[in-house]
TORKELO-999735 format. One record per residue (C-alpha): residue in three letters; x, y, z. Coordinates in steps of 0.1 Angstrom, whole numbers, padded with zeros to 4 digits, always signed. Example, Ala and Ser with C-alpha at 12.3 -4.5 7.8 and 13.67 -1.06 7.14 Angstrom:
ALA+0123-0045+0078;SER+0137-0011+0071;
This chain:
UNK-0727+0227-0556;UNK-0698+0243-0568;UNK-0665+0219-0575;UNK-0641+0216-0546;UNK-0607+0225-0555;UNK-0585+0195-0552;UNK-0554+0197-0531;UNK-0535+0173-0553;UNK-0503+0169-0533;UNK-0525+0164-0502;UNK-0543+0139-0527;UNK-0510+0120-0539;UNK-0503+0121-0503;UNK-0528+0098-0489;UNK-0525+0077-0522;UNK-0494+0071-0512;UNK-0494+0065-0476;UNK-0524+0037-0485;UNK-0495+0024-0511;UNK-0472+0025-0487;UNK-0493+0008-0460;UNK-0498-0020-0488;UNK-0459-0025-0494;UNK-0453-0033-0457;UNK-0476-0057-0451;UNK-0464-0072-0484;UNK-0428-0074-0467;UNK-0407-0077-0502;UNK-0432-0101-0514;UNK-0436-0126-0484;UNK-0471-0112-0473;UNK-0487-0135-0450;UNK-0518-0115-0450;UNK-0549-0135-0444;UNK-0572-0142-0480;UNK-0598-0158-0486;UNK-0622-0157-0518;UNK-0652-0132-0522;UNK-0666-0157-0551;UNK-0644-0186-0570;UNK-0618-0169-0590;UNK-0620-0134-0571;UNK-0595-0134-0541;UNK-0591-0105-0518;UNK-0568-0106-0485;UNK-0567-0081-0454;UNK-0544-0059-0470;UNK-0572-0052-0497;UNK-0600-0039-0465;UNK-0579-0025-0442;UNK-0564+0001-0475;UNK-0605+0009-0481;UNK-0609+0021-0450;UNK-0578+0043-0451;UNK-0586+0055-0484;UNK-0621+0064-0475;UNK-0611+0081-0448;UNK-0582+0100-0462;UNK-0603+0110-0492;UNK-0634+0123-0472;UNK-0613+0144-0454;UNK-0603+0155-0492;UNK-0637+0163-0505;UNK-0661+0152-0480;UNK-0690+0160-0508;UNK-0672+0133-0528;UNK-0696+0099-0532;UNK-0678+0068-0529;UNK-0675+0039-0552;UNK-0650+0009-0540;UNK-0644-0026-0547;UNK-0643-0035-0513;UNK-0675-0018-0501;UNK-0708-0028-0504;UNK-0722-0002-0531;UNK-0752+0024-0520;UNK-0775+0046-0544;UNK-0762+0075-0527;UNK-0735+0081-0548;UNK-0758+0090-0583;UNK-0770+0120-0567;UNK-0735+0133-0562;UNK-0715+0151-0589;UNK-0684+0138-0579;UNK-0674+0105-0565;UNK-0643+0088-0554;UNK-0634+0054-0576;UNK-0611+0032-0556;UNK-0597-0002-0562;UNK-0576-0007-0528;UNK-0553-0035-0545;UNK-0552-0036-0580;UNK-0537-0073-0591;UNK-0545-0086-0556;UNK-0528-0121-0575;UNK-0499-0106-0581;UNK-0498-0090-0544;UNK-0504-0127-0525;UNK-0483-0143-0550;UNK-0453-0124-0541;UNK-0447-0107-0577;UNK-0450-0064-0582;UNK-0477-0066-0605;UNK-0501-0047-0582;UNK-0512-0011-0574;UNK-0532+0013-0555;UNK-0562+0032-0580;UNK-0576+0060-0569;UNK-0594+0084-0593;UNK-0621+0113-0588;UNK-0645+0113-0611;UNK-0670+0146-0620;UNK-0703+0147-0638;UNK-0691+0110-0655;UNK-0655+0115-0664;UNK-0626+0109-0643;UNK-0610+0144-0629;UNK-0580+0126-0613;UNK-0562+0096-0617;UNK-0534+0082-0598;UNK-0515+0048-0599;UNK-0492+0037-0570;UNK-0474+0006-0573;UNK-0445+0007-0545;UNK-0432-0027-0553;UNK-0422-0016-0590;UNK-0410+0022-0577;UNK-0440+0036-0598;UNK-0462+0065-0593;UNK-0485+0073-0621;UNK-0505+0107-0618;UNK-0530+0121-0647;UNK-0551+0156-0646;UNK-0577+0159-0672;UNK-0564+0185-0694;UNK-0526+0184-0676;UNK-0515+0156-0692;UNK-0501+0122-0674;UNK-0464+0115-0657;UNK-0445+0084-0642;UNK-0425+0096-0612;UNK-0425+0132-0621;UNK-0416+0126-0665;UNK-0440+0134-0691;UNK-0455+0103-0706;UNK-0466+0097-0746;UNK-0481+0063-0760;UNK-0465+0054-0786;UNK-0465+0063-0824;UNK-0472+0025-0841;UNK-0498+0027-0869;UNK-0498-0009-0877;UNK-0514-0037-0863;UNK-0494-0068-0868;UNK-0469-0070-0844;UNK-0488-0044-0817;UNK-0471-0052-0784;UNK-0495-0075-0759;UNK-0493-0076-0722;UNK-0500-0114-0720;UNK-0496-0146-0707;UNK-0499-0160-0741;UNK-0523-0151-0772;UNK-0551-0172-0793;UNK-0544-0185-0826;UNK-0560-0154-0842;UNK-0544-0131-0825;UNK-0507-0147-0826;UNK-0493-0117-0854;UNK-0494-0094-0822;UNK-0459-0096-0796;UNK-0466-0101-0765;UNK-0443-0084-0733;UNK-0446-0086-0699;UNK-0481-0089-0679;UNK-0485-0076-0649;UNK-0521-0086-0629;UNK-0531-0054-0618;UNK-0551-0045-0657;UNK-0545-0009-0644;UNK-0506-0012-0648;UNK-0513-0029-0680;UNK-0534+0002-0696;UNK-0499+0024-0679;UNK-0476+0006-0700;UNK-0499+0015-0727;UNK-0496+0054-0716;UNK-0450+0049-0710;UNK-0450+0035-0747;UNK-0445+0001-0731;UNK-0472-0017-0747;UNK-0496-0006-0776;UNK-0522-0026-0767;UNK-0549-0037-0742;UNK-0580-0053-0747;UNK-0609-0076-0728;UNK-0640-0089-0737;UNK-0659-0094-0707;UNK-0676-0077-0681;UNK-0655-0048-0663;UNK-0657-0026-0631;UNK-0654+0011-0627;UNK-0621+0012-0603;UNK-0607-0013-0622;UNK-0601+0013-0651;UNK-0609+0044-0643;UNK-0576+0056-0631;UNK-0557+0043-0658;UNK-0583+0051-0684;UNK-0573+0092-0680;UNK-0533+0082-0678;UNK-0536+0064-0710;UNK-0558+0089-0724;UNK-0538+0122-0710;UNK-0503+0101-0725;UNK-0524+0104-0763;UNK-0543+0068-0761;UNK-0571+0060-0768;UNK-0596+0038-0741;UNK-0630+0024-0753;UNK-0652-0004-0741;UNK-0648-0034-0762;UNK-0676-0020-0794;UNK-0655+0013-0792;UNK-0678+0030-0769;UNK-0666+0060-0749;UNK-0659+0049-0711;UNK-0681+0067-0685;UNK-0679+0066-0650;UNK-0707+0061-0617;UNK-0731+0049-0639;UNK-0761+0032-0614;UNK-0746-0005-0629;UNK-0707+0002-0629;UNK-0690-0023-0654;UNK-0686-0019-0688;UNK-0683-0050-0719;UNK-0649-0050-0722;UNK-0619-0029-0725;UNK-0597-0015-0757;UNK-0569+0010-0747;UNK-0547+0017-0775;UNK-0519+0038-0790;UNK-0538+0062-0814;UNK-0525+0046-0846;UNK-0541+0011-0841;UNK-0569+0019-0822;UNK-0595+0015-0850;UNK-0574-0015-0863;UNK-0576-0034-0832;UNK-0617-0021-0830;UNK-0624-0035-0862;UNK-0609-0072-0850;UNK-0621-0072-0809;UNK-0657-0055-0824;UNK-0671-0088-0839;UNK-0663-0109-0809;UNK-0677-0088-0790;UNK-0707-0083-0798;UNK-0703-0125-0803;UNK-0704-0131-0770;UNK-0734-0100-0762;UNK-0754-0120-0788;UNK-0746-0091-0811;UNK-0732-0115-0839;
């Protein structure tokens, strides 16, 4: 099937409205949404289901040959025999969102034959929208965005709570929940770091994994592994976005525990 050309302002559009949507019933950060959790440490709230089903049906009237992929819907088989697919994450930093704080965004990207076509950030609490074309390059509200030029490890900027002993020659700024925002600030030469070592989802990244890249980062799983996208299981171990410079530094220390934890060591 030949590929469906993309209307992106239509595309921003409903990205938008879904962000939108999310901001009112947030109400300036007094959302009294109803949440419960989906399993012990994973909330999700009525904000989070009633953006999927806009979403969904904003972006099949998009590309209607488009699979889906969606953290809040129950994933099908279907999808693998598409070549594009639709990888959503409804509220990105759902914490952030019921705890009152701006930490959070909608993530939408379209992904084609593994790689993501499209990604775009909305986060209307922070006045933020992040869009990325694969071979376009990436902007934040319309400017240009490049990661940033730092070529030495030690003192790498973290977006963190706080860091382990090992990792305390690193500076850490401001963390937002939402890991998408995190791997933006990355992109806006805000941070020059990101990395996990546990088990990820697709729409958690995929988004921000072409901004960063399209701003001149580099995104890897935790080993260094190329991210792909709508694989049958849709995680990945880990997560290392990185300004070019210190990409293989940082690879070289997250690697070992890694592969630690996989039983690698």
């Amino acid at each position: 099937m030949p590929a469906v050309e993309i209307d992106l302002r239509r595309l921003v559009g409903a990205v938008s409205d879904a962000a939108d949507r999310a901001l009112t019933l947030w109400a300036g950060g007094q959302t009294q949404v109803r949440q419960w959790e989906k399993m012990p440490g994973h909330p999700v709230c009525e904000a989070d289901l009633e953006l999927d089903g806009m979403l969904r049906e904003s972006l099949y009237g998009i590309d209607p040959s488009a699979g889906w992929l969606s953290e809040e819907t129950a994933d099908t088989v279907h999808r693998l025999d598409l070549h594009r697919v639709w990888v959503v994450d409804p509220i990105d930093g759902t914490r952030d969102y019921l705890r009152g704080k701006p930490g959070w965004a909608v993530s939408v990207a379209l992904v084609e034959h593994g790689a993501v076509r499209i990604g775009i950030l909305a986060a209307p609490a922070r006045n933020e929208l992040w869009i990325a074309e694969a071979g376009a390059g990436a902007t934040r509200n319309g400017r240009a965005l490049r990661a940033g030029a730092r070529m030495d490890l030690p003192g790498a900027r973290v977006p963190a709570d706080q860091l382990p002993r090992h990792d305390r020659d690193l500076t850490v700024v401001h963390k937002p929940n939402s890991i998408a925002l995190r791997m933006a600030m990355v992109a806006a030469d805000e941070a020059d770091l990101v990395a996990t070592v546990r088990w990820g989802n697709e729409w958690d990244v995929a988004a921000a994994a072409l901004i960063a890249q399209e701003a001149g980062a580099i995104v890897t799983d935790a080993l260094g592994d190329p991210l792909s996208f709508n694989r049958p299981e849709p995680t990945a171990f880990g997560l290392l976005c990185a300004a070019p410079g210190i990409h293989a530094a940082a690879a070289d220390r997250l690697g070992p525990r890694a592969r630690e934890l996989l039983g690698q060591g």
